[in-house]
Backbone of each chain as nested JSON, in Angstrom:
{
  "chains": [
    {"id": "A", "residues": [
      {"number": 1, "name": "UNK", "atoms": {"N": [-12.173, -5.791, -27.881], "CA": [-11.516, -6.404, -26.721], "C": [-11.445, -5.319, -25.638]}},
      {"number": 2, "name": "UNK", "atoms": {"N": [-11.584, -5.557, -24.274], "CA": [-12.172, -4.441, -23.243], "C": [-10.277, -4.015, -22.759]}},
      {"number": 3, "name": "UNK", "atoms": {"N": [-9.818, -2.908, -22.576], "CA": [-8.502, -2.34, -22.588], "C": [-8.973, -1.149, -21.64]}},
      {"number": 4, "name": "UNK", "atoms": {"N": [-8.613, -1.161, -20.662], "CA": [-8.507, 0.176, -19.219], "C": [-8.533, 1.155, -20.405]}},
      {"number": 5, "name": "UNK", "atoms": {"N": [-7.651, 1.518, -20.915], "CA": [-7.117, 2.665, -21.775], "C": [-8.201, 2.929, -22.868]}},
      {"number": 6, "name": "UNK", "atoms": {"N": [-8.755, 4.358, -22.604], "CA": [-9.691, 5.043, -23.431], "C": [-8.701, 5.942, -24.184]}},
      {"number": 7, "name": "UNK", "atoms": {"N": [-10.075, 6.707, -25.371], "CA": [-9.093, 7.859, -26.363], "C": [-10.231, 8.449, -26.128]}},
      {"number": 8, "name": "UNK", "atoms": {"N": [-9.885, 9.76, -26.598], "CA": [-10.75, 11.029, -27.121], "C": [-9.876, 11.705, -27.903]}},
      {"number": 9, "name": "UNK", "atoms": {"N": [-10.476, 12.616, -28.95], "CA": [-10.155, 13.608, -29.797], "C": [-10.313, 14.859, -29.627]}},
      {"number": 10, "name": "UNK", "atoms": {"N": [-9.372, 15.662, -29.306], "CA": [-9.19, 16.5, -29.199], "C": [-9.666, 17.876, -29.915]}},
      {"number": 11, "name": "UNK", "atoms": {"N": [-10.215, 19.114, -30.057], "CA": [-10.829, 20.231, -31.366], "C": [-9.199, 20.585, -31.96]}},
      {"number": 12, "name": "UNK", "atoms": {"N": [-9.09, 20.564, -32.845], "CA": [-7.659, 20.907, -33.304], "C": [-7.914, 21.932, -34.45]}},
      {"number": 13, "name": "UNK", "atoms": {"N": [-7.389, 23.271, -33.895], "CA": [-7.748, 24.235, -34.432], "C": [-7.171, 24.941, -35.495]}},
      {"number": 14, "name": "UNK", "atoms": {"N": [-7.089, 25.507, -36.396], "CA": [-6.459, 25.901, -37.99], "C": [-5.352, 26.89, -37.285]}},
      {"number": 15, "name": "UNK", "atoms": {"N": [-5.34, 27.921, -36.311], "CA": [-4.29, 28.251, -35.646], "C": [-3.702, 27.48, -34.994]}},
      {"number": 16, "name": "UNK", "atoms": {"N": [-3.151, 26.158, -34.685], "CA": [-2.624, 25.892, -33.671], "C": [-0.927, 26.206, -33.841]}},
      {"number": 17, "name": "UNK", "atoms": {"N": [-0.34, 26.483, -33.632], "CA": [1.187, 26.838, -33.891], "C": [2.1, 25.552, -33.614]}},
      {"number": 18, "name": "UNK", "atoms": {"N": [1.118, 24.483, -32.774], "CA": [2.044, 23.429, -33.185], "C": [1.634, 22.159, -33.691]}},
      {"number": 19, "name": "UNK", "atoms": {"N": [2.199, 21.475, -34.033], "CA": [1.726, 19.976, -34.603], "C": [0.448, 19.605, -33.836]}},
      {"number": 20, "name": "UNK", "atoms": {"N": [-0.241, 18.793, -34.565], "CA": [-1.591, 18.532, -33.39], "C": [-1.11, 17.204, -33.441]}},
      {"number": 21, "name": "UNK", "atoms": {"N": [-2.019, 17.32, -31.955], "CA": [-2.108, 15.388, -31.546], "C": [-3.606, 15.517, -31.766]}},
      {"number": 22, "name": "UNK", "atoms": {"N": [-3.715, 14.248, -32.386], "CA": [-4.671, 13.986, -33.267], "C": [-5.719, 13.249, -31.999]}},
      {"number": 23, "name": "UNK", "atoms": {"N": [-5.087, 12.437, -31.244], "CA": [-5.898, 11.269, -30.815], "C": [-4.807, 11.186, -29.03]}},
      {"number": 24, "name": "UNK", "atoms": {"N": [-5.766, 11.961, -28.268], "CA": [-4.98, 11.565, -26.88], "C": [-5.645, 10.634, -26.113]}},
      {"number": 25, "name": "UNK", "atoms": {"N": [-4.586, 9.541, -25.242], "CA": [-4.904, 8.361, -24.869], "C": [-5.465, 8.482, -23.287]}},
      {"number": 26, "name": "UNK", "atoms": {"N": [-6.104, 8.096, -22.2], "CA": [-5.955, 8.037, -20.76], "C": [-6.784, 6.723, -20.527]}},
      {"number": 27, "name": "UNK", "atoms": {"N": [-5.635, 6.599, -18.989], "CA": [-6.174, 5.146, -18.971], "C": [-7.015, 5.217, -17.984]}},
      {"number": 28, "name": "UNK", "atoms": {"N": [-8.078, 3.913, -17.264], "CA": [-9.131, 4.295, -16.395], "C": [-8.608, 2.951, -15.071]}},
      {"number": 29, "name": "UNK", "atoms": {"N": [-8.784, 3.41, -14.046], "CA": [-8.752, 2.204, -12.847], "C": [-9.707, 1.168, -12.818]}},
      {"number": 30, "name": "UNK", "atoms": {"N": [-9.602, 0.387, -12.41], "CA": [-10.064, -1.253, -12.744], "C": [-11.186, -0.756, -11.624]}},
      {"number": 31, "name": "UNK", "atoms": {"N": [-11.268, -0.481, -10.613], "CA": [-12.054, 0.087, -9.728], "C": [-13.453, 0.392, -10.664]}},
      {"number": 32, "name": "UNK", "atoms": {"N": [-13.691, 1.082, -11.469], "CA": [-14.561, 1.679, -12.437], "C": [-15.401, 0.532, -12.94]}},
      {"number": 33, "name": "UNK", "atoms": {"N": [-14.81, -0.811, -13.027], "CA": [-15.574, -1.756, -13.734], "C": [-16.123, -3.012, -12.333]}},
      {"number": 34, "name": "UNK", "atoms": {"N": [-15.844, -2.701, -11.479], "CA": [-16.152, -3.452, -10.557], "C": [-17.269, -3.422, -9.568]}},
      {"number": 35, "name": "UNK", "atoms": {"N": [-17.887, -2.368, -9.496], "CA": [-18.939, -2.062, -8.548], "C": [-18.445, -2.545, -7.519]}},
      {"number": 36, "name": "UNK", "atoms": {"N": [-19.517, -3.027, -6.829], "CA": [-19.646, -3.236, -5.519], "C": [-18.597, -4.768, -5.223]}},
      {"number": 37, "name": "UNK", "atoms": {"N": [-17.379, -4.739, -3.844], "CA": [-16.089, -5.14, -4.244], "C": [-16.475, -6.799, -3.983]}},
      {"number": 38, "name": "UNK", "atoms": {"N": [-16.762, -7.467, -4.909], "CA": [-16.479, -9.113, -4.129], "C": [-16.191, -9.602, -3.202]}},
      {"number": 39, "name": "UNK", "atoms": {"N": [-16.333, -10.628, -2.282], "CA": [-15.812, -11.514, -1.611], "C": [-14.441, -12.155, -2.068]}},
      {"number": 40, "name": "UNK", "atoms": {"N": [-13.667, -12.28, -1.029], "CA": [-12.605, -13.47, -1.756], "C": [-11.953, -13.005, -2.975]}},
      {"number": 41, "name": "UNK", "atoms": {"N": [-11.088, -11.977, -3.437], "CA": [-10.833, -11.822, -4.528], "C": [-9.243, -12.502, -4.424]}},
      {"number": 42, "name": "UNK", "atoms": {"N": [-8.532, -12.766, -5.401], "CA": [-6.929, -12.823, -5.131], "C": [-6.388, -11.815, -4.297]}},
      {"number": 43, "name": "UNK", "atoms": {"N": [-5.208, -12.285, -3.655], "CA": [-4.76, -11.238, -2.85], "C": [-3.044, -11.082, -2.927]}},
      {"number": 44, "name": "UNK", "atoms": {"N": [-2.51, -10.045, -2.298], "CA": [-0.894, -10.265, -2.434], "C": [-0.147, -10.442, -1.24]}},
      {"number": 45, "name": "UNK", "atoms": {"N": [1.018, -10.56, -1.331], "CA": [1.728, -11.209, -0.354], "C": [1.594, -9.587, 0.572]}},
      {"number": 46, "name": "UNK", "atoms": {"N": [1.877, -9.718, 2.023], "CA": [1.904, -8.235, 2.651], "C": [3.017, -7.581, 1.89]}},
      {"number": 47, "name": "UNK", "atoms": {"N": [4.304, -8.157, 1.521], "CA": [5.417, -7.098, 0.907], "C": [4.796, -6.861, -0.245]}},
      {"number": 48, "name": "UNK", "atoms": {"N": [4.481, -7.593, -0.725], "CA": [4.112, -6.893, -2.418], "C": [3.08, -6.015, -2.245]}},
      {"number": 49, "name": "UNK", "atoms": {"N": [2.223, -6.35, -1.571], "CA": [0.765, -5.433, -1.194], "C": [1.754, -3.825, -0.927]}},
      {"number": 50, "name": "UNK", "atoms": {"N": [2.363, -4.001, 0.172], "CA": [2.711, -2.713, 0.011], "C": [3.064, -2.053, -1.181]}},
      {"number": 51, "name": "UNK", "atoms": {"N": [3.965, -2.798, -1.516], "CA": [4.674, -1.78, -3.09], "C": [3.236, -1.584, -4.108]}},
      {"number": 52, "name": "UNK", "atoms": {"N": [2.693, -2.788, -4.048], "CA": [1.563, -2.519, -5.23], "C": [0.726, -1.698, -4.734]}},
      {"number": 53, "name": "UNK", "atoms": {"N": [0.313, -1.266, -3.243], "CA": [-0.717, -0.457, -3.366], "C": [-1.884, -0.798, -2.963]}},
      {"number": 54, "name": "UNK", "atoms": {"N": [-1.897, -2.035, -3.084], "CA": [-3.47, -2.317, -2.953], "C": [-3.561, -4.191, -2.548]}},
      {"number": 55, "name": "UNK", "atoms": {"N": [-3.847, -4.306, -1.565], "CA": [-4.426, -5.572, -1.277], "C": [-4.894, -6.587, -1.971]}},
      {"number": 56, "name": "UNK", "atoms": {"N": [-5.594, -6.633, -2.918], "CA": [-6.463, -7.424, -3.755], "C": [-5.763, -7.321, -5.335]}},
      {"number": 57, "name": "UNK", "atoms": {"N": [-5.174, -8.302, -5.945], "CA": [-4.858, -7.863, -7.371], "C": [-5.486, -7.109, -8.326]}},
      {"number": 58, "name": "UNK", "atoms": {"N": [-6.779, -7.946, -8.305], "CA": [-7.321, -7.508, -9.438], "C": [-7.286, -5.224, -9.355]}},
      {"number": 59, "name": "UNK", "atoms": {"N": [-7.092, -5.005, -8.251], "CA": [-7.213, -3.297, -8.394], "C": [-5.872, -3.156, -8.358]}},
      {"number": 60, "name": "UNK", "atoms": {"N": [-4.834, -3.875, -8.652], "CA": [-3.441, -3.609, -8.982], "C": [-3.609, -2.48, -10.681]}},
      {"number": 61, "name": "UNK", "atoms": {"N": [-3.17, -1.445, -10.074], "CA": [-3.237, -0.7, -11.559], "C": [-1.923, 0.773, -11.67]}},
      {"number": 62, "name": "UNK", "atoms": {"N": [-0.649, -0.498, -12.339], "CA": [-0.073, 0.903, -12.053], "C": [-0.163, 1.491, -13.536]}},
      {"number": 63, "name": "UNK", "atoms": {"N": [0.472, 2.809, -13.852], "CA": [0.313, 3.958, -14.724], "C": [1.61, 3.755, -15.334]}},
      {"number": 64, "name": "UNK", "atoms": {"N": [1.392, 3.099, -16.705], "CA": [2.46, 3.785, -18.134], "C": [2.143, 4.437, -18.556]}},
      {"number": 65, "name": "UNK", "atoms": {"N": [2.664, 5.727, -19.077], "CA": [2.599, 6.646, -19.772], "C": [2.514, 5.765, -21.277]}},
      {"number": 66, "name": "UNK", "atoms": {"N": [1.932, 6.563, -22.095], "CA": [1.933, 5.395, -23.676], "C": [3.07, 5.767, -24.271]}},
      {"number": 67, "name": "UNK", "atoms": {"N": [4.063, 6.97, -23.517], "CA": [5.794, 6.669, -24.14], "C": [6.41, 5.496, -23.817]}},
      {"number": 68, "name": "UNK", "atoms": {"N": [6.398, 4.81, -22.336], "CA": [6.409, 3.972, -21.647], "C": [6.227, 2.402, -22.335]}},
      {"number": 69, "name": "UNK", "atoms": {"N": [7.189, 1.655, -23.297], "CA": [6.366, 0.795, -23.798], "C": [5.769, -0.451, -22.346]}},
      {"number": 70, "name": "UNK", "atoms": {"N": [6.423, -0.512, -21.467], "CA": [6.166, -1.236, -20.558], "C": [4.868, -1.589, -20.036]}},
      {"number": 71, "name": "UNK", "atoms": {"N": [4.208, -3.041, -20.092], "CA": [3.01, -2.213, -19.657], "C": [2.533, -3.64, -18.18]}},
      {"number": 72, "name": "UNK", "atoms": {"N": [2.353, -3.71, -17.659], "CA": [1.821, -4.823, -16.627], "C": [3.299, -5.3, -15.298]}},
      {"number": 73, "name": "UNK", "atoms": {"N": [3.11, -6.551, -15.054], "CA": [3.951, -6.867, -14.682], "C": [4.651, -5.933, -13.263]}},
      {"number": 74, "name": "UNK", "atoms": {"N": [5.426, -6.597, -12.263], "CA": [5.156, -6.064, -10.833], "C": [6.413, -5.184, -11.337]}},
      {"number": 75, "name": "UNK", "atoms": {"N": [5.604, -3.464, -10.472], "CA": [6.945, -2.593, -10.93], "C": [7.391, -2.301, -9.738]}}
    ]},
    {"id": "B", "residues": [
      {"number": 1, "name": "UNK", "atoms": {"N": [28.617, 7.704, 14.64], "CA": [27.11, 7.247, 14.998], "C": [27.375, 6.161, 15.591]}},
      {"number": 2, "name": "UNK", "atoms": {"N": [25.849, 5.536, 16.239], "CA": [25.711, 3.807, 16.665], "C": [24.898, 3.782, 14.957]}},
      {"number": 3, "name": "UNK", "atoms": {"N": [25.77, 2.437, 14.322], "CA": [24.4, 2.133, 13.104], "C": [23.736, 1.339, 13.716]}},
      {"number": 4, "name": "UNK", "atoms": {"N": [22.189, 1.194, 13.089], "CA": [21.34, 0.316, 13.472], "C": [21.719, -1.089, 12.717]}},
      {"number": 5, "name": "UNK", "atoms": {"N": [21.852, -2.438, 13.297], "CA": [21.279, -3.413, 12.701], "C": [20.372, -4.184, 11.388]}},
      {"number": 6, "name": "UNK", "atoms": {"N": [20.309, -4.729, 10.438], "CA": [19.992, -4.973, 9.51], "C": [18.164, -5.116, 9.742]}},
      {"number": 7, "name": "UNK", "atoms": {"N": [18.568, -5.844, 10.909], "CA": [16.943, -6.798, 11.463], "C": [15.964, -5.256, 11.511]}},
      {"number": 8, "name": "UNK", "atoms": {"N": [16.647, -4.155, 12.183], "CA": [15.895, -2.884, 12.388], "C": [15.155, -2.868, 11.453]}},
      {"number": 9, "name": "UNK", "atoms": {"N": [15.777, -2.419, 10.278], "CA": [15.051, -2.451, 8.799], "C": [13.885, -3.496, 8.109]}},
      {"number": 10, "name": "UNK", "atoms": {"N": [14.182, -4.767, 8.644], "CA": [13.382, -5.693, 8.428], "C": [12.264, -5.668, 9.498]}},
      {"number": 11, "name": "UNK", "atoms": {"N": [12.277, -5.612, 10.318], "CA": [11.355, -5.73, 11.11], "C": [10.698, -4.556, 11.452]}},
      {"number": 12, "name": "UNK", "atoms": {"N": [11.007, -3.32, 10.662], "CA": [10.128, -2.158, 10.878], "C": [9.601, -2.058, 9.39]}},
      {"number": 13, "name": "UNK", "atoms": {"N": [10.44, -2.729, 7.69], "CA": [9.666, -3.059, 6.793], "C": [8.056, -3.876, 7.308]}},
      {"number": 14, "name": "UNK", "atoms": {"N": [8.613, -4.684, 7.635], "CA": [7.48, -5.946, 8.359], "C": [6.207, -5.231, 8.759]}},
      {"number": 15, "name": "UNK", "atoms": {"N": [6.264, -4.753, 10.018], "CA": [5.5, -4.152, 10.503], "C": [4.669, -3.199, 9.849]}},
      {"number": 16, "name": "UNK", "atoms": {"N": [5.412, -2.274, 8.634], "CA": [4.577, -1.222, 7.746], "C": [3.653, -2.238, 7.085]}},
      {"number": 17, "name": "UNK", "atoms": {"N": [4.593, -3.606, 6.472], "CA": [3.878, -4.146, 5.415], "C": [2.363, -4.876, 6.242]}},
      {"number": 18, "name": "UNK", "atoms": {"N": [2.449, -5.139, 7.231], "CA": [1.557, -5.808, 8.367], "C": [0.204, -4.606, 8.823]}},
      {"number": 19, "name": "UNK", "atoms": {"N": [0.768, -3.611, 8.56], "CA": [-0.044, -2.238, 8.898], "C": [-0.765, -1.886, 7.613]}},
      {"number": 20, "name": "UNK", "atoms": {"N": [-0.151, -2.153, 6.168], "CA": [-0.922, -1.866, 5.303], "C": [-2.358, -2.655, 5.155]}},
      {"number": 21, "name": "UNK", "atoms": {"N": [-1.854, -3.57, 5.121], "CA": [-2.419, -5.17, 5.373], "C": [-3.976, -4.659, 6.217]}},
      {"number": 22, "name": "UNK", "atoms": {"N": [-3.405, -4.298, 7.436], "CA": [-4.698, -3.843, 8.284], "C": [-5.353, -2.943, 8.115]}},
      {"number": 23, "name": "UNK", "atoms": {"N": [-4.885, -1.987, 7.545], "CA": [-5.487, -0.647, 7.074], "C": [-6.914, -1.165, 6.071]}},
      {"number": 24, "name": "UNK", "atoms": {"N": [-6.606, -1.911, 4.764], "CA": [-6.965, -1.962, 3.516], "C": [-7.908, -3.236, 3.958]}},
      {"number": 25, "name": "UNK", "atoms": {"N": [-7.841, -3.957, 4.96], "CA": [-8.813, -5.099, 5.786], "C": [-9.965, -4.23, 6.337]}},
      {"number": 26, "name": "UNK", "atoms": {"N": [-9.324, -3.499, 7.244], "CA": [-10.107, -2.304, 7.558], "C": [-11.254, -1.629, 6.862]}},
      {"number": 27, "name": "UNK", "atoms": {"N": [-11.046, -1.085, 5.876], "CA": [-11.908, -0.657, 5.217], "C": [-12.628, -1.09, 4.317]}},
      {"number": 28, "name": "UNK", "atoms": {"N": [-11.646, -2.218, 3.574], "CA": [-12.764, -3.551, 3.108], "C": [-13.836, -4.189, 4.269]}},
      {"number": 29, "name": "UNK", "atoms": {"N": [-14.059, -3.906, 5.424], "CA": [-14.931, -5.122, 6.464], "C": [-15.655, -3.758, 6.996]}},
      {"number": 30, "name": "UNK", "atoms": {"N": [-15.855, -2.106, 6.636], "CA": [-16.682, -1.628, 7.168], "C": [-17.689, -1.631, 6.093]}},
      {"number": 31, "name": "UNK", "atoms": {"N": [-17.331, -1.943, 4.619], "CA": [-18.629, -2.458, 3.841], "C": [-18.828, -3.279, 3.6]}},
      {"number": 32, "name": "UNK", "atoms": {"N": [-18.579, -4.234, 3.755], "CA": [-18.526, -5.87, 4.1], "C": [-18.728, -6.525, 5.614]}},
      {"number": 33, "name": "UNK", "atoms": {"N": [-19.475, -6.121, 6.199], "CA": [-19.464, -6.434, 7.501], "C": [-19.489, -8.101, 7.709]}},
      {"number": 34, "name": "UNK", "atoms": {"N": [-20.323, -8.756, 7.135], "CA": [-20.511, -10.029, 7.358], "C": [-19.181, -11.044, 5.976]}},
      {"number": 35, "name": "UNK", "atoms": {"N": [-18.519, -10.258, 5.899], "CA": [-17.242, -11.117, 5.52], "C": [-16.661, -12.195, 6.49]}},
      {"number": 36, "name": "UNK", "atoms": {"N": [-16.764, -13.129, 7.021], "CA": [-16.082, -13.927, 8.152], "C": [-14.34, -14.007, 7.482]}},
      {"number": 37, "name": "UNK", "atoms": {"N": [-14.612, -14.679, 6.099], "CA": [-13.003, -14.503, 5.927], "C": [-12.166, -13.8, 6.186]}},
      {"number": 38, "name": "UNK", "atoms": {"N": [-12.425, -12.79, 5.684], "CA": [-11.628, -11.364, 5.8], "C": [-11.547, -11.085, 7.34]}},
      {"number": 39, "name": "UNK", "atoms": {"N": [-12.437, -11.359, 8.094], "CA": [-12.834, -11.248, 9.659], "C": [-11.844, -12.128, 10.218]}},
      {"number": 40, "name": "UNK", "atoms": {"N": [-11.144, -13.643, 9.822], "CA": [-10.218, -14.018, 10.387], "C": [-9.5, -13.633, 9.946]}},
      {"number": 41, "name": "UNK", "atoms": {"N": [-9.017, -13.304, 8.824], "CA": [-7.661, -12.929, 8.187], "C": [-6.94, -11.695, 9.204]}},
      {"number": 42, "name": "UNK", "atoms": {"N": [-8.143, -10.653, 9.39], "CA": [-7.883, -9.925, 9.93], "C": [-7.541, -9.77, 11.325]}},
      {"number": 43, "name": "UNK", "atoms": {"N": [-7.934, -10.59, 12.135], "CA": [-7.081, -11.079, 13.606], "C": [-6.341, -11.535, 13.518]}},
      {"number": 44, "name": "UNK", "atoms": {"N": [-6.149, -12.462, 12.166], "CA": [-4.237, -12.928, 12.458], "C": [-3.319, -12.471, 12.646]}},
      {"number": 45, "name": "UNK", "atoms": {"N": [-4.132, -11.286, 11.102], "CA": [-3.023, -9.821, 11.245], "C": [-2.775, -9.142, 12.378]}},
      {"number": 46, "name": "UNK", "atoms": {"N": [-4.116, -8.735, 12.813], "CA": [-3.662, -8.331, 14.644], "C": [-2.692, -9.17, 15.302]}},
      {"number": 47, "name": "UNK", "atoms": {"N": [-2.933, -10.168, 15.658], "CA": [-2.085, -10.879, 16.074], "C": [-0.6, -10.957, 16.048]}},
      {"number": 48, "name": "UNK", "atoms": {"N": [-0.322, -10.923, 14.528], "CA": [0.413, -11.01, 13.863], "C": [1.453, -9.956, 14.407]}},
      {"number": 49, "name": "UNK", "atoms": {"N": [0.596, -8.654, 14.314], "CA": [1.341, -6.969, 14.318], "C": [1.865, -7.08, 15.776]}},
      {"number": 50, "name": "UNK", "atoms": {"N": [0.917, -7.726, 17.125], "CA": [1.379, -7.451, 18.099], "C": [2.718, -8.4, 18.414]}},
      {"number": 51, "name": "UNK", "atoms": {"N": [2.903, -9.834, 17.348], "CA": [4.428, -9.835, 17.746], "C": [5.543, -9.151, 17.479]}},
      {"number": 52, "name": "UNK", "atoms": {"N": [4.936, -8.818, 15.873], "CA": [6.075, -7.586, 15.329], "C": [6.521, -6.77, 15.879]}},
      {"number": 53, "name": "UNK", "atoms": {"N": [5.437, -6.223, 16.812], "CA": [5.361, -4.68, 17.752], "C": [6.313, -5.4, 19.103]}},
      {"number": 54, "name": "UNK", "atoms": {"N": [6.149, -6.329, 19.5], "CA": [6.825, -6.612, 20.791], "C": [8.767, -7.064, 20.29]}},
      {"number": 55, "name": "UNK", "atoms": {"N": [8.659, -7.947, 19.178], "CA": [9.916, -7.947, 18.813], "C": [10.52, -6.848, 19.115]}},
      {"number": 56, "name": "UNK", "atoms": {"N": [9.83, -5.898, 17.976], "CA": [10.226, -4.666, 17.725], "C": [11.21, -3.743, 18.776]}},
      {"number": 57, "name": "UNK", "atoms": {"N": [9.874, -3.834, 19.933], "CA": [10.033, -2.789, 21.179], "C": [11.265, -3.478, 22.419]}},
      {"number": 58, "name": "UNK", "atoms": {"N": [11.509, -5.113, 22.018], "CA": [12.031, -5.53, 23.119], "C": [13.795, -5.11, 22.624]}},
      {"number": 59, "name": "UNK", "atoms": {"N": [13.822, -5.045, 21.105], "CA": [15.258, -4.811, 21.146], "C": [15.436, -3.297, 20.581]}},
      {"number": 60, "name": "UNK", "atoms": {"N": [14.634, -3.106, 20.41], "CA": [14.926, -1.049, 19.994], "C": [13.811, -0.028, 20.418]}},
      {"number": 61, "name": "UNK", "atoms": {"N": [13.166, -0.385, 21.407], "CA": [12.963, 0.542, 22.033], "C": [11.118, 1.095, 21.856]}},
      {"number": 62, "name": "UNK", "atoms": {"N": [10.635, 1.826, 22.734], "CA": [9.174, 1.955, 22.262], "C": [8.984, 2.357, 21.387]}},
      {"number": 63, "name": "UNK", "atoms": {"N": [7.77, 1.87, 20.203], "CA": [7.969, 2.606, 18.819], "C": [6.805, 3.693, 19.372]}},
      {"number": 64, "name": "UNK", "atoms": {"N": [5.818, 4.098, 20.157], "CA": [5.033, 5.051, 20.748], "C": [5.265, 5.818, 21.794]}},
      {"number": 65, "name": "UNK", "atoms": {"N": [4.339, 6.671, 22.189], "CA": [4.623, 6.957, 23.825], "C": [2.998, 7.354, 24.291]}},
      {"number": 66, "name": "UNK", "atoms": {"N": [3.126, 8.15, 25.543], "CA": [1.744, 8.879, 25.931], "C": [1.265, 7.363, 26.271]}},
      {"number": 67, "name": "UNK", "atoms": {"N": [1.867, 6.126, 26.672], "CA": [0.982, 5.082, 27.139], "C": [1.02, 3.96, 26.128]}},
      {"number": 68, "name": "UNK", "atoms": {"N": [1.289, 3.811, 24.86], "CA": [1.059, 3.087, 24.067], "C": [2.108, 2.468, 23.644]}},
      {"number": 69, "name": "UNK", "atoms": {"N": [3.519, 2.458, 24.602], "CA": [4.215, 1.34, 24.528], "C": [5.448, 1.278, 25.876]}},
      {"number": 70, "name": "UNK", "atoms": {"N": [5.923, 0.376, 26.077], "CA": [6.674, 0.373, 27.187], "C": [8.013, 1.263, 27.29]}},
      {"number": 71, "name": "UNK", "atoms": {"N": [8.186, 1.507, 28.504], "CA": [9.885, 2.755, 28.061], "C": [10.88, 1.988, 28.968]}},
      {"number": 72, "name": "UNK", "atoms": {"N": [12.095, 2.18, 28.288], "CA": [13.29, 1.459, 29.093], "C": [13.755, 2.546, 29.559]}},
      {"number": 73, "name": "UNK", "atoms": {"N": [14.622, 1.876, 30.3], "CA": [15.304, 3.13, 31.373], "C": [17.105, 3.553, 30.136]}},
      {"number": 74, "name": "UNK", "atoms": {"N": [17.079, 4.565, 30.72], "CA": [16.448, 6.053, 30.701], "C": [15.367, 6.156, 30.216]}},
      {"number": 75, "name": "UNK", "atoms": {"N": [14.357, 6.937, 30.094], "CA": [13.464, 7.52, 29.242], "C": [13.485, 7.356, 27.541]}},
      {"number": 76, "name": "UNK", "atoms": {"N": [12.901, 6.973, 27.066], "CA": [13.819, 6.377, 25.744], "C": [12.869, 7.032, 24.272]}},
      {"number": 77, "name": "UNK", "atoms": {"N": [11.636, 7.28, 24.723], "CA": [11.082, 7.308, 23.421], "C": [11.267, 8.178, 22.337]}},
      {"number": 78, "name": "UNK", "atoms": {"N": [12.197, 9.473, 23.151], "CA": [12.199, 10.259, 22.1], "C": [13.899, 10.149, 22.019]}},
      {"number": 79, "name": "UNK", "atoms": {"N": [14.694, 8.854, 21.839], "CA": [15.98, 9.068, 21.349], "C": [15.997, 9.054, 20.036]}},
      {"number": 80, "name": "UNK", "atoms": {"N": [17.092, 9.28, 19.214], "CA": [17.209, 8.807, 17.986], "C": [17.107, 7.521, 17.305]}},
      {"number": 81, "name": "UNK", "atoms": {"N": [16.539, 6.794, 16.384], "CA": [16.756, 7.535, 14.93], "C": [15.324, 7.765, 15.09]}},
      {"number": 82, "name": "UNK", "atoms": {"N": [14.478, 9.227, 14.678], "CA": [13.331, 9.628, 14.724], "C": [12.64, 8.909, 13.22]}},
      {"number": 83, "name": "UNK", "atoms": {"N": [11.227, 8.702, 12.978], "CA": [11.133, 8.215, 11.503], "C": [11.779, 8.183, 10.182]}},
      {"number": 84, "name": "UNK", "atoms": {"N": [11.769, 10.159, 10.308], "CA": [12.42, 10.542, 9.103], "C": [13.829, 10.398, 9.175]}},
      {"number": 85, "name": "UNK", "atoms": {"N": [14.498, 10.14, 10.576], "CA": [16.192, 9.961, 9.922], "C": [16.49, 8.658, 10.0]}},
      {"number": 86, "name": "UNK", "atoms": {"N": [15.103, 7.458, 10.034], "CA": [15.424, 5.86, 9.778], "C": [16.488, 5.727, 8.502]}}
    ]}
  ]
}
């Protein structure tokens, strides 16, 4: 199932002095999967546009941290 | 102090939110040239901004100077509240 949010693994080394993280997460902007920008996409109201950032929903992309269980939804 | 009015706030929210609006039209229609939609959308917004801007200026004053908006008497553009002490 396609999820913004990539992993990579980290070299985790026999010295490390502290716990390893095994598996770190980052997420990617919707921008990345879109190429070249459509016609006509959904759009937001001018107040919300401001807070969100961005004109067009679909590049609505704000940032949870993965402590953050929160994830979508207008912040 | 004089406080400002509630409407101040609203109608200078307005105007940012009306400015983002144009900004992000803006640069969507210099690679999109033959967008017509976006091409009206985007004069409304003009449109739109220059009532905001005249509201704006008729009850608090020029939001520019150097020519780019009207001044009441006294001299007014550089009274208070400056951006940062909105």
């Amino acid at each position: 199932m396609f999820t913004p949010n990539k992993t990579y693994y980290p070299y985790i080394s026999p010295f490390d002095p502290c716990k390893p993280i095994k598996v770190k997460t980052y997420s990617t902007p919707p921008n990345l999967y879109m190429g070249f920008q459509p016609p006509n996409l959904p759009q937001f109201s001018p107040m919300e546009a401001l807070r969100a950032g961005t004109l067009w929903k679909p590049f609505y992309d704000p940032y949870f941290s993965p402590y953050e269980k929160v994830k979508g939804g207008q912040s | 102090m004089k406080q400002l009015p509630a409407e101040y706030y609203q109608l200078l929210e307005q105007l940012q939110a009306v400015d983002f609006v144009l900004v992000e039209l803006n640069l969507y229609l210099d690679t999109h040239n033959g967008d017509e939609e976006a091409i009206k959308q985007f004069n409304y917004y003009v449109s739109e901004r220059k009532k905001l801007r005249k509201a704006y200026e008729s009850q608090f004053g020029p939001l520019m100077h150097f020519g780019h908006s009207y001044s009441g008497t006294p001299w007014d553009w550089d009274d208070a509240p400056w951006p940062w002490q909105v």
